[in-house]
C-alpha positions, 0 to 999 in steps of 0.5 A, a space after each residue: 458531523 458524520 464522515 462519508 466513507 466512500 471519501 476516503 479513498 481516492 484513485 488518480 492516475 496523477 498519484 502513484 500510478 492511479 492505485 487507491 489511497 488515503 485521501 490527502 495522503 498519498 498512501 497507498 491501501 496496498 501499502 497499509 494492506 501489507 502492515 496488516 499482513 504482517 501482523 500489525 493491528 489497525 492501531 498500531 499502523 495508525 500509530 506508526 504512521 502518525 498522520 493517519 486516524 485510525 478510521 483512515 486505516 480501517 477504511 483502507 483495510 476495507 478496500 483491501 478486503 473488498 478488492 483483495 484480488 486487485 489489491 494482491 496483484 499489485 503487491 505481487 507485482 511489486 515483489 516481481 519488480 523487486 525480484 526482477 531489479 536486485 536480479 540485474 543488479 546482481 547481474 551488472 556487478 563486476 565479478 571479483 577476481 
């Protein structure tokens, strides 16, 4: 029996603010595309993850590579958020004196 796919990424707004992931799990492509990044092989992020094949990720870094514009800004996003919070916590800690 052969596996479609185009099934096996899923976008709803009902999961993680409607950004595509691997049906039934909740992971998001963008999340899979930075271990990718960061020099991780397909295997070895299957492995780390244990629940996922490793088709799940290819199918994952595929999207990644389709809509990799979209899929950046995401990441970029993200890392603004990121910057944005530690900034105001920075800011809100009282000062030692």
């Amino acid at each position: 029996m052969s596996t479609d796919i185009g099934s096996m990424i899923v976008s709803s707004p009902a999961i993680r603010h409607g950004r595509p992931c691997i049906a039934g799990t909740g992971i998001t492509v963008h999340r899979i595309a930075i271990w990718y990044k960061l020099g991780h092989s397909p295997e070895e992020i299957a492995r780390r993850y244990g629940h996922l094949t490793e088709a799940q990720v290819h199918a994952a870094l595929a999207y990644y590579h389709a809509n990799r514009d979209e899929v950046e800004a995401e990441i970029a996003a993200d890392e603004a958020e990121a910057a944005h919070l530690e900034d105001e916590s920075i800011q809100e800690q009282p000062s030692a004196s």
